[in-house]
C-alpha positions in Angstrom: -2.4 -13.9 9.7 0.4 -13.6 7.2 -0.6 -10.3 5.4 -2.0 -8.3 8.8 0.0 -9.9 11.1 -3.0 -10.8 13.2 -2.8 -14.4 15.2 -5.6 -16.4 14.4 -7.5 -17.2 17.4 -9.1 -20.7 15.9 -8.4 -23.8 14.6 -11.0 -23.4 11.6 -10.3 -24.8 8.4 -9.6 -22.2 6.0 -9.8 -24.1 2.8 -13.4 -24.3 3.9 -14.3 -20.7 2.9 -12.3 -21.2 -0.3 -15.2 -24.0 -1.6 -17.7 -22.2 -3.0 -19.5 -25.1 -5.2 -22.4 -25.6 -2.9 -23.0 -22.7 -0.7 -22.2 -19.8 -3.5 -24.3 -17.0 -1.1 -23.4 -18.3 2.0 -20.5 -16.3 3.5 -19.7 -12.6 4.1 -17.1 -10.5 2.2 -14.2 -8.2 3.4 -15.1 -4.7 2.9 -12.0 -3.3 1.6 -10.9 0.1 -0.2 -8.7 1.1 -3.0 -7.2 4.3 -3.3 -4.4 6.1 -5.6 -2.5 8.7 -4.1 -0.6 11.2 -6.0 1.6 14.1 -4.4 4.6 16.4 -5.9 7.2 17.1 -4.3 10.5 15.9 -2.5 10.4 12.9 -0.4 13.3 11.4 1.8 13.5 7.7 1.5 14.3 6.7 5.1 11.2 9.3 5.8 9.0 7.1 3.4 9.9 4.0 4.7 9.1 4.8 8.2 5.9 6.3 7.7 4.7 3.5 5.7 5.6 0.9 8.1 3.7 2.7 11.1 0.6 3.6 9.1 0.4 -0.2 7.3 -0.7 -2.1 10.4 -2.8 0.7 11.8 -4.9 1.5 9.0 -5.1 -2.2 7.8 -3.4 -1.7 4.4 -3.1 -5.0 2.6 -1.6 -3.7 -0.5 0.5 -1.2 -1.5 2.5 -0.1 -4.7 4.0 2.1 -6.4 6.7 4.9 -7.6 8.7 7.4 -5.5 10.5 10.1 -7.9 13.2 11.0 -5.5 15.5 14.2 -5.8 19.0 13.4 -7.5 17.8 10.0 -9.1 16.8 9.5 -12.6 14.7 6.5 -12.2 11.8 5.9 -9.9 11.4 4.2 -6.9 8.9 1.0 -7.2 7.3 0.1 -3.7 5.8 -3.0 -3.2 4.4 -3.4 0.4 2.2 -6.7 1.7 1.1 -6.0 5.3 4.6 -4.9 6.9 6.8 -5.9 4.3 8.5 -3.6 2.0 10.5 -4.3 -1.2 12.1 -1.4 -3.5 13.9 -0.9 -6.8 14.7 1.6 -9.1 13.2 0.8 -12.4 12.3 2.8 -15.6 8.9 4.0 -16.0 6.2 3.6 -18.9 5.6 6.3 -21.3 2.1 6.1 -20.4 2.4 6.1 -16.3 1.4 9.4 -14.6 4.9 10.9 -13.4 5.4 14.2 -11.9 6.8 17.0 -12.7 10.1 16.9 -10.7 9.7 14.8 -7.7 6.8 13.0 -6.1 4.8 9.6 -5.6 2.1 7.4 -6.7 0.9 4.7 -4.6 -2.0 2.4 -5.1 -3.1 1.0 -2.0 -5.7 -1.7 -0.9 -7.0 -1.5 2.6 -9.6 -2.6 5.7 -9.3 0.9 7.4 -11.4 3.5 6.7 -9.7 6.9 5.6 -6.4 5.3 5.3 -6.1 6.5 2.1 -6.8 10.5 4.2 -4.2 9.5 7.2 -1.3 8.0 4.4 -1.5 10.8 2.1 -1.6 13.6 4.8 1.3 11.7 6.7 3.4 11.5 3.4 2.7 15.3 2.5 4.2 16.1 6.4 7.1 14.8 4.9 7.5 16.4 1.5 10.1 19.4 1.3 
């Protein structure tokens, strides 16, 4: 509920699920993806934002972070996204983080859709200048 935005439908105990001491095989595991996405070029910010926020709840991302090397700043952008909610700051980078070679962005991203990492990247690339 708190990461898709979803209303639970049932009043079943959650902490249930969360004892695993007895029944260590009994119960079913969300089938999620991870995917790194890596594109140069220049990105708006406002542009970003947006399509993030529309693909998040469609595609099911849980998780999403990242950089944004945006034209006319020196440092990167860090993205942090959990279900529809975004945080940003520009913070320096480590000497051993992929970065490219102007502008871009890397994003990890964690989700429940299938081919959202496809429908993100090809949406952020509709965007690049």
């Amino acid at each position: 509920t708190l990461i898709l935005g979803i209303n639970q439908s049932s009043d079943a105990d959650l902490t249930s699920c969360l004892d695993h001491s007895e029944h260590s095989d009994d119960h079913d595991h969300l089938n999620a993806e991870s995917s790194i996405i890596r594109i140069e070029g220049n990105i708006a910010r406002k542009e970003l934002e947006i399509v993030l926020a529309e693909l998040v709840s469609s595609y099911q991302v849980l998780r999403l972070k990242g950089r944004c090397w945006l034209p006319g700043k020196k440092l990167p952008l860090q993205l942090q996204m959990v279900g529809s909610r975004l945080n940003s700051w520009f913070e320096m980078v480590p000497s051993s983080a992929w970065c490219p070679e102007e502008n871009g962005l890397e994003i990890v991203l964690i989700s429940l859709g299938n081919n959202a990492h496809e429908a993100i990247e090809t949406s952020i690339k509709e965007i690049c200048t």
